[in-house]
N, C-alpha and C positions, 0 to 999 in steps of 0.2 A: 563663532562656531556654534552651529543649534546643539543643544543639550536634549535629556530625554524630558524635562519638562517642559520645553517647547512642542515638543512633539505630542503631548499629552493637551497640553492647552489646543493648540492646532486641531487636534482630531475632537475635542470634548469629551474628554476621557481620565481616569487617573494614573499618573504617574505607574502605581502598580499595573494597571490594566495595559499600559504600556510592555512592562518587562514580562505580561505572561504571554503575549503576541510574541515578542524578540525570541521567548524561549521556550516557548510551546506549551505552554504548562494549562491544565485545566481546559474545562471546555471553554472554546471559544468560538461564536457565530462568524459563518463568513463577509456578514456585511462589517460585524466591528475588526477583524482582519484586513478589511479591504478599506475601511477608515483610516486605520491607523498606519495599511503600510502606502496610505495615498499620501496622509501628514509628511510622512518619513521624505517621500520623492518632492516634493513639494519643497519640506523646504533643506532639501537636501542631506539628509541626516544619517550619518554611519558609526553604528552603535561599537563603543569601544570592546572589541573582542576580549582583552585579558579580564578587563570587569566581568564580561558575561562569563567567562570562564569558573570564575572564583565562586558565582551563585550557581555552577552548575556540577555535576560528576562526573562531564567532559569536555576539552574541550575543544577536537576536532583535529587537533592539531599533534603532528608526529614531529618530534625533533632526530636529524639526520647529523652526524659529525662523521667526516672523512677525512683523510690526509693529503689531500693534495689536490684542488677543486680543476687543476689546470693539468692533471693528469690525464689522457682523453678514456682510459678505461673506470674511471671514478665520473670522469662528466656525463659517459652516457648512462652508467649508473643510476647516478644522479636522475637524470630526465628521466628512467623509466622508473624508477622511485616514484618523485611525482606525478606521475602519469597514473599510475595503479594507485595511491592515495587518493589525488584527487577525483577517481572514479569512484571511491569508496565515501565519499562527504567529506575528506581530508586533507586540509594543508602542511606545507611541509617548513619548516624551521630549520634552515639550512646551516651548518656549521663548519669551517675549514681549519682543524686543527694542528697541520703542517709536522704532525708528529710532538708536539710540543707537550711538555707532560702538564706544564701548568695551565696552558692555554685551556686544553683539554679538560680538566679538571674546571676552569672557569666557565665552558661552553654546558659543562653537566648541570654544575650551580644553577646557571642564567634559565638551562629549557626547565628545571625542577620551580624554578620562581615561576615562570611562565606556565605550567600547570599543564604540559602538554603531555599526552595519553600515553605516549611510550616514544623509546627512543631506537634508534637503531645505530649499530656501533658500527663503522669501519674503518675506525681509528683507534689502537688499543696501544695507550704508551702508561697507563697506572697501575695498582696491586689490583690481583682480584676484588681483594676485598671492599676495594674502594668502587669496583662495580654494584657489589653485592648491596652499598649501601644506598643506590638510587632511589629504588624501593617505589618502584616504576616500571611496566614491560619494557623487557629490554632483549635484543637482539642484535646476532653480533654477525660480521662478515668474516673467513677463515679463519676464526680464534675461537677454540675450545674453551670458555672462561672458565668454567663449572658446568656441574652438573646439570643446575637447576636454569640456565642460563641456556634457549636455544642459541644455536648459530644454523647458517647457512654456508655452501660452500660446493665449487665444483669439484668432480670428483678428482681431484688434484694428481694423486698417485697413476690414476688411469690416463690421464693426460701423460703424465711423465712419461710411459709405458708406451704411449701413441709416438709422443716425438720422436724419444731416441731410438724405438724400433725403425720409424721411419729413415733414419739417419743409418741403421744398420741398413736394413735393406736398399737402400742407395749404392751404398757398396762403400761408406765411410770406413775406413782404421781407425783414425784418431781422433777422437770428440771432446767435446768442452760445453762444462753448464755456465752457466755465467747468470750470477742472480743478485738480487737483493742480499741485506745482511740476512743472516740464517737465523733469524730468531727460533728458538726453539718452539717456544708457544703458537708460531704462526702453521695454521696447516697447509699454505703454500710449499712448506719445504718439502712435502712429500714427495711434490715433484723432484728434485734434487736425489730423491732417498728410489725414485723407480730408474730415473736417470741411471745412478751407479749399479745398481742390479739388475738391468737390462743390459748395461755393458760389459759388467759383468758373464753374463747368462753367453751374449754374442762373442766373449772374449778381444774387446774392445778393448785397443789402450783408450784412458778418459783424465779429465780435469777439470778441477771447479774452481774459477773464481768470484770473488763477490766482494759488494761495497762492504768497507770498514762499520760503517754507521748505521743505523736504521733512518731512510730516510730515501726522497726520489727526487735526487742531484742528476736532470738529463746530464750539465757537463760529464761528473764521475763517471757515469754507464759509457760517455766517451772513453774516457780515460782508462776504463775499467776492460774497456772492447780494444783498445791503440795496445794497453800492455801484454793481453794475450795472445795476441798476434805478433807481438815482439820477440817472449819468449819462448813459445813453441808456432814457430811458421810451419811445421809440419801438419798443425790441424787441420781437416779435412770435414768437418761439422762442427756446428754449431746449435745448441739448444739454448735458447734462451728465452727466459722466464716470463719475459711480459712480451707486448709485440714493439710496445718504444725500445726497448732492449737491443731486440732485434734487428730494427730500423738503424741503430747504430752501427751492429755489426755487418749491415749492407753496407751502410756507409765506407765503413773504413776499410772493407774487402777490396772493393770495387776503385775506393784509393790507393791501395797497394798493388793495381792493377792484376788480384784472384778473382778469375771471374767466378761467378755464383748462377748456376749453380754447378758449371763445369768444374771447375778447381777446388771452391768451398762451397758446403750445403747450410743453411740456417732454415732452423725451425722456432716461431714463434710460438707464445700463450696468451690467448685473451680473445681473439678475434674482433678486436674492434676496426670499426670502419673505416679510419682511417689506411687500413693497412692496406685498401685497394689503390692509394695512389702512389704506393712504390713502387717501383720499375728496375728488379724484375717485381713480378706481383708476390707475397709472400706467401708462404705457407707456414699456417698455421695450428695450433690446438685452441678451438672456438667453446668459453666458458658461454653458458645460457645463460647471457647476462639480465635479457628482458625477464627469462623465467626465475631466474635469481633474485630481481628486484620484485618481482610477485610474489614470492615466497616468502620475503619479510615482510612483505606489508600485512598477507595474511594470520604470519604468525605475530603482530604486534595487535592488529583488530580482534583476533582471536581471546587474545592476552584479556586485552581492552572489556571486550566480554564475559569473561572469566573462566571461560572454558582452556583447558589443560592441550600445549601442544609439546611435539614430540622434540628433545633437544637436539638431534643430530638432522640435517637437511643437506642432502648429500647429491645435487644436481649433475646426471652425465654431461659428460664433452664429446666431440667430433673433432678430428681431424680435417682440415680445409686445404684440399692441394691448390698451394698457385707454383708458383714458377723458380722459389729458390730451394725448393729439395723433392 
């Protein structure tokens, strides 16, 4: 494998005069630019990134940790993550921490060694404090960590507000939220907290089930959609919090042969793509995910500059009518 002193021999050049071409440093002519990145192609030479990081105050690169990479509203995350970085000079350092506390804590370790410009959280299973010590821009997805600590996040509550209105004016009695565990720290719950005060307000009878755990067990969300249907078959809507969620509770409607959305209504959250190949089509509360995943990139580049961004990033949502409410 060519070293950077081949590359220097190759071009007739010094070693140093090498790493200020790799990293831009001082003036430099375009013919001895065009020497030394001829040497490089020549004899095939690809300069070790975490080295050039360590001689520099950047190093281009954003570390990403999520909970769940085969989640499909974290995958397309994910892609428009990268998409916005990489238009910005940026790669990304992908991390899938399965809610794991210690994994997690390892994944922070590894991008802090690797010397990458900031991170972006949407996976939060440690103490604040253990954020606080990154000491790195950091940005987080639905979690309030601190103060000082932007996040990002759709507007949660207003969604809540969108669904189960929707579910009232349908002409539903009896609703049901069905969600993740209710961490308290997560600002996903809000939806749950507009949920009950919209049925509130409609004078809805209502119910809320949710996984034991913190975590996204598709079987459970089965399990979790089979038993509330078990014990109240009178419901007559459905809110549920993600659109895989959702997709369950078609599932098992449509098994218990309640049609949807004559017999039961379901209303998803998330809008991801997938949810045009169920049949019926869903209807959904569509988070801006593309514009969600801009918004952190900006406020980590921003970071990265030193310039001051605003902690609370609070993106609206829409309503998506398809076909099951």
């Amino acid at each position: 494998m060519p070293t950077i002193k081949d590359v220097a021999l190759k071009a007739g050049v010094s070693v140093t005069t090498v790493s200020r071409v790799l990293n831009n440093r001082g003036y430099l002519s375009e013919d001895l630019k065009k020497k030394v990145y001829g040497a490089m192609e020549e004899l095939n030479y690809r300069p070790n990134e975490l080295a050039r990081s360590l001689s520099r105050s950047k190093s281009n690169i954003i570390g990403l940790i999520i909970p769940h990479a085969a989640h499909p509203f974290f995958g397309e995350l994910v892609s428009h993550i990268e998409e916005q970085a990489y238009l910005r000079g940026y790669r990304l350092l992908l991390c899938n921490s399965h809610l794991d506390r210690q994994k997690e804590a390892e994944y922070i370790d590894m991008l802090r060694s690797s010397r990458v410009d900031g991170i972006i959280l949407g996976s939060h299973t440690l103490e604040v404090e253990d954020y606080r010590q990154i000491h790195l821009p950091v940005v987080t997805f639905d979690r309030r960590i601190s103060a000082d600590i932007p996040y990002v996040c759709s507007d949660n509550f207003r969604g809540g507000e969108l669904a189960t209105a929707r579910l009232a004016d349908k002409g539903c009695r009896k609703i049901a939220h069905i969600g993740g565990h209710p961490h308290p720290d997560l600002l996903a719950l809000k939806r749950l907290d507009a949920f009950k005060e919209i049925a509130r307000q409609r004078g809805l009878q209502h119910v809320e089930v949710h996984t034991d755990w913190d975590g996204f067990d598709f079987a459970e969300y089965e399990r979790l959609v089979n038993r509330l249907l078990e014990e109240h078959p009178d419901v007559d809507g459905i809110f549920a919090s993600s659109d895989v969620i959702a997709a369950y509770a078609l599932k098992a409607c449509l098994a218990r042969k309640r049609r949807v959305p004559q017999d039961i209504k379901i209303v998803g959250y998330d809008g991801i793509s997938l949810r045009g190949l169920l049949t019926p089509v869903l209807t959904t509360v569509a988070q801006p995910i593309a514009g969600m995943a801009q918004k952190a990139v900006e406020l980590i580049t921003q970071q990265v500059q030193g310039n001051k961004v605003p902690a609370e990033n609070i993106l609206p949502v829409r309503l998506i009518e398809g076909e099951t409410a």
